[in-house]
N, C-alpha and C positions, 0 to 999 in steps of 0.2 A: 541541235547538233552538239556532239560533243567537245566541250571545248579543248581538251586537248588537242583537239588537229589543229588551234590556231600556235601552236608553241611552236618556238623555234630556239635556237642556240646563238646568242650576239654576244662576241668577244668584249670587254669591257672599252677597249682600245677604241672599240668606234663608237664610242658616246662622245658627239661634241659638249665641250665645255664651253666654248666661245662660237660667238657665229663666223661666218667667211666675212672674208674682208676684202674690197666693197661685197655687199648683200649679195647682188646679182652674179658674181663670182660663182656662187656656189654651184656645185655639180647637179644636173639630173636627170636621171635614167628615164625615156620614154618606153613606156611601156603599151606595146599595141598586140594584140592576141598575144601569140606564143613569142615574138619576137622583142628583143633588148635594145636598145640605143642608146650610145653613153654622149651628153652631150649638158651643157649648163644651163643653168634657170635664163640669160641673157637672151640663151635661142629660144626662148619659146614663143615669139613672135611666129616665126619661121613655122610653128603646127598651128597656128591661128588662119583664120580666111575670112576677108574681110566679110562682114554681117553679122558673124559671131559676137556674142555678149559675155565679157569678162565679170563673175559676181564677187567682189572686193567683201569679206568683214569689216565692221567700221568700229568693233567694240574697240575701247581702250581699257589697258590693265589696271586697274586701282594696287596701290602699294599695300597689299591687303593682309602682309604678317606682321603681327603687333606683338608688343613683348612689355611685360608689366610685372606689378606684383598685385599676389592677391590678399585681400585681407580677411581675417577672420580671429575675431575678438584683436588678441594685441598678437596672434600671428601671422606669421609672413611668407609666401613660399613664390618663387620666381615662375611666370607661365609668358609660356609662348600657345599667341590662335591664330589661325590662319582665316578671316573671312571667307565665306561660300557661298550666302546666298542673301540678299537682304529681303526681311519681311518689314519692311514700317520705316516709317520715316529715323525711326531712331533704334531701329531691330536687324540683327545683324548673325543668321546662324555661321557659324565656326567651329572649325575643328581645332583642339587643344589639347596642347601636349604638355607637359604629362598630364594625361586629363584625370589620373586621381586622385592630384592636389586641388582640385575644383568640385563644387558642390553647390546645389540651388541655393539663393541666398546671401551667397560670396561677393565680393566688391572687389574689380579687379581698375587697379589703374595704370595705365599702359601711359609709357613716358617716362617714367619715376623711375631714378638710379640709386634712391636713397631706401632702405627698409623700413627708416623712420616714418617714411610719406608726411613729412613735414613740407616738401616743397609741393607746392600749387601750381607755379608754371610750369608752362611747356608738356600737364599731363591730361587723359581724359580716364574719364569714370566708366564704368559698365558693370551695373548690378548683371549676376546671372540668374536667368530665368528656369531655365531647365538645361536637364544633362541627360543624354543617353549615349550610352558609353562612349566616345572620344569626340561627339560632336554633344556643341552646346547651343542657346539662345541667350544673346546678350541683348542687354537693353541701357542704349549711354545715354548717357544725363545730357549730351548736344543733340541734334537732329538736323535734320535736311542740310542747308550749301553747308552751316558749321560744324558738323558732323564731318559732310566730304571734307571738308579745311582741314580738320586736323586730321585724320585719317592719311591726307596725303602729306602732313607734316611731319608723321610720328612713325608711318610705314616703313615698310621693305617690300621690292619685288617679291614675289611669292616664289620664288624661280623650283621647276618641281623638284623633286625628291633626288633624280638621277644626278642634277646635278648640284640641289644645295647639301646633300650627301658630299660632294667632293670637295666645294670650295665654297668660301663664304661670297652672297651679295657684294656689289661692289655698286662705285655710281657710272659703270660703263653700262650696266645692266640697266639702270634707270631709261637706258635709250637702245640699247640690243634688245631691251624685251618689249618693242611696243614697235608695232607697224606703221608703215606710213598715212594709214589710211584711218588711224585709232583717231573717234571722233566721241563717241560715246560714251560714259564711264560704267565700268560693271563687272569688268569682268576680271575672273582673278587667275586666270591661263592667257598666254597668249590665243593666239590665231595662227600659228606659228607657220603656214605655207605664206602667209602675208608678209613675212620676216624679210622672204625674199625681196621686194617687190623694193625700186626704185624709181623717181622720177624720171630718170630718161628710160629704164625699161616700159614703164607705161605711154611712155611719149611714142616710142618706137609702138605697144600696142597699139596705139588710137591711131598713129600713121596706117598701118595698117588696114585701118578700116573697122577695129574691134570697138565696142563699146563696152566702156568699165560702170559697172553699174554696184550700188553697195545697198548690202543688207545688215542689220543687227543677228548677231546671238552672242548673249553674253557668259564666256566660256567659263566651266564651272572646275572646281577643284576635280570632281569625279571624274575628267575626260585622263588619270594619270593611273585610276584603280584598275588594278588587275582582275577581270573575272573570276572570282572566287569559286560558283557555282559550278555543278559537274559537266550540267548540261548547257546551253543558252537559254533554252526554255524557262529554265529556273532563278538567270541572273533581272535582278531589279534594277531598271534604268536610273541612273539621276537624271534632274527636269534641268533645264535652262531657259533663259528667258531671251526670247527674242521678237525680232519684228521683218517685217515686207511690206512697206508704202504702195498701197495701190497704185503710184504712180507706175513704181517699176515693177509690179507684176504685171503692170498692160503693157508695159517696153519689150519685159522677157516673154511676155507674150506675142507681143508680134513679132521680135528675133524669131518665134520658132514658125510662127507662120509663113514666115519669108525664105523658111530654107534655112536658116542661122544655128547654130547651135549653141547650146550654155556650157560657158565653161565655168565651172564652182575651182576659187581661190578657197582649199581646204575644205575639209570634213566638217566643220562648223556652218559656213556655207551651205554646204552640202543638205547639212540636216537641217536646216531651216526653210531652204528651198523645198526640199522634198514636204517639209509639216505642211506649207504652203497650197500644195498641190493636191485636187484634186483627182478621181480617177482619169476622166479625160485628159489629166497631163496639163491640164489648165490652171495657171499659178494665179492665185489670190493672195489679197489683203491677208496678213497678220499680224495678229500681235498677242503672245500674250507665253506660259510653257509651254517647252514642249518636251516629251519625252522620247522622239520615236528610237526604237533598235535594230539597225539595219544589221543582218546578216545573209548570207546565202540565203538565194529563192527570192528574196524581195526583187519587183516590178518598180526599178527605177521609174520616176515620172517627171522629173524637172530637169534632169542634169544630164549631160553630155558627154561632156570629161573633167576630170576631175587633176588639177596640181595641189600635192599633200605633199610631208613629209614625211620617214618614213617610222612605222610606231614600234609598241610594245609590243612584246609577243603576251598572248590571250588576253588582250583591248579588246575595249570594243572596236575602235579604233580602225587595227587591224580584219576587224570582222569587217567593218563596213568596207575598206577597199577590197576583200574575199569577195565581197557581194559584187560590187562596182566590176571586179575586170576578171575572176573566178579563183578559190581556191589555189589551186595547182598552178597556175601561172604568178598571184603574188609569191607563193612561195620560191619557184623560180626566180623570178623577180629579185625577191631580198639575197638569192644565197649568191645571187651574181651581185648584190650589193655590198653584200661580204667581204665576196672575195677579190670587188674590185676597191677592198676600200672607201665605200663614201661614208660619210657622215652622219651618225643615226638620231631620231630626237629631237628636242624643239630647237636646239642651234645647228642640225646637221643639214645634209643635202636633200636634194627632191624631187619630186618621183611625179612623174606626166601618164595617167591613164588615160589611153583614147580606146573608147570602148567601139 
């Protein structure tokens, strides 16, 4: 498909910079065939029926933007990398800006406030391994728990582009950007429809009768890039890593044997569930990438409905809900989201597909 049909026009004005306050506050628009419902993330108990299976992300964000200096002979040049994927217990690919002050070879140590690099505390080391153009491979001189240790000593939220474009990291974001349900470490995006989610809003699911059940996938820098490509055909997926416990693909399993249906807490969800699933719609054990690219025509096979937030124009993102509840109705959808004001993005409002 051409990706221009997924474009649309978002005023700058509805980029949330901060989340709602409390989480569950936040607005969001049910969307069923062709019709609108304006109503908040707190109701969504109220479209739940009990037997249904709520699937919770469990990844947690890692503080995964680092800032250092690099070394080369007795020069110095200031670099910022954003983590994105780890290969090895002490291997770490990254995007880096300005990445054409970096070069295979390079020694970059992140901590360091001095040019001198005389000081030793509080920094860590990473030779880089290779460079293609603005993503690199590092390899630090720590590895595995003392690797994560300093990593989360020396971080920042990664918060994306929309809005560390606007305002700088702060330490409220230390705990706006991580869900309640963040168990796993890995990921360097939120999960961001899990933003919402509160202890008593789940108390009221589980009254209900819903069961919250949790999956891995650990969300990658690439879920923020714009489809560059003309067609979809032609755009290259980023992979992710995730996981599905056999236990709870034979739970979501029988939810659906029972009548029940899955409801996927966000697009992450979503695509993990679906890698999971075979064509009989029968979820299995996973573990390991995945790449899949949902767009229009795709034969959902694990999920039901879907709570997201709402995305970029030409995401994949956005493709994926095109597929989920059709074209022409998300777009409906967002322009009433427009124009009724909600909140767009990973601190904004959110959007209940029932297909």
């Amino acid at each position: 498909m051409r990706v221009d049909l997924f474009d649309f026009e978002l005023p700058a004005e509805r980029i949330a910079l901060r989340p709602a306050e409390p989480r569950d506050s936040a607005r969001m628009l049910v969307v069923r065939g062709d019709a609108v419902e304006d109503r908040v993330i707190r109701d969504l108990p109220d479209f739940l029926r009990p037997g249904d299976a709520l699937v919770v992300n469990d990844t947690r964000v890692i503080p995964a933007r680092l800032t250092g200096l690099r070394a080369r002979n007795e020069n110095f040049a200031r670099v910022e990398v954003t983590l994105v994927k780890r290969e090895g217990s002490n291997r770490w690919r990254a995007l880096a800006r300005p990445a054409k002050r970096i070069a295979p070879g390079d020694r970059i140590r992140f901590g360091e406030t001095s040019e001198s690099m005389a000081c030793l505390l509080a920094a860590l080391d990473a030779d880089v391994l290779e460079r293609n153009e603005g993503e690199i491979l590092l390899s630090f001189h720590l590895d595995g728990a003392a690797l994560d240790e300093a990593i989360e000593r020396l971080g920042h939220m990664p918060l994306p582009p929309y809005i560390a474009a606007r305002r700088a990291d702060d330490d409220r974001d230390n705990s706006d950007y991580q869900t309640m349900f963040a168990r796993e470490a890995g990921a360097v995006a939120a999960p961001t429809a899990g933003l919402h989610f509160t202890p008593g809003l789940i108390a009221s699911i589980e009254e209900r009768g819903v069961a919250v059940h949790r999956v891995t996938l650990h969300v990658g820098a690439g879920t923020f890039l714009p489809v560059k490509a003309d067609d979809t055909e032609a755009h290259v997926m980023h992979s992710e890593w995730g996981s599905v416990s056999a236990q709870t693909a034979a739970a979501l399993n029988a939810v659906r044997e029972k009548g029940g249906r899955i409801v996927a807490v966000g697009t992450t969800a979503l695509r993990i569930l679906e890698s999971a699933a075979s064509e009989d719609r029968r979820i299995k054990a996973f573990s390991g990438d995945t790449s899949i690219f949902i767009t229009p025509g795709y034969a959902f096979r694990a999920v039901d409905a879907l709570v997201t937030n709402f995305h970029l124009p030409r995401s994949t993102l956005f493709m994926l809900v095109s597929a989920f509840s059709g074209l022409e109705t998300m777009k409906r959808a967002y322009a009433h989201a427009i124009a009724s004001e909600y909140r767009f993005y990973s601190y904004g409002d959110a959007c209940l597909l029932l297909r």
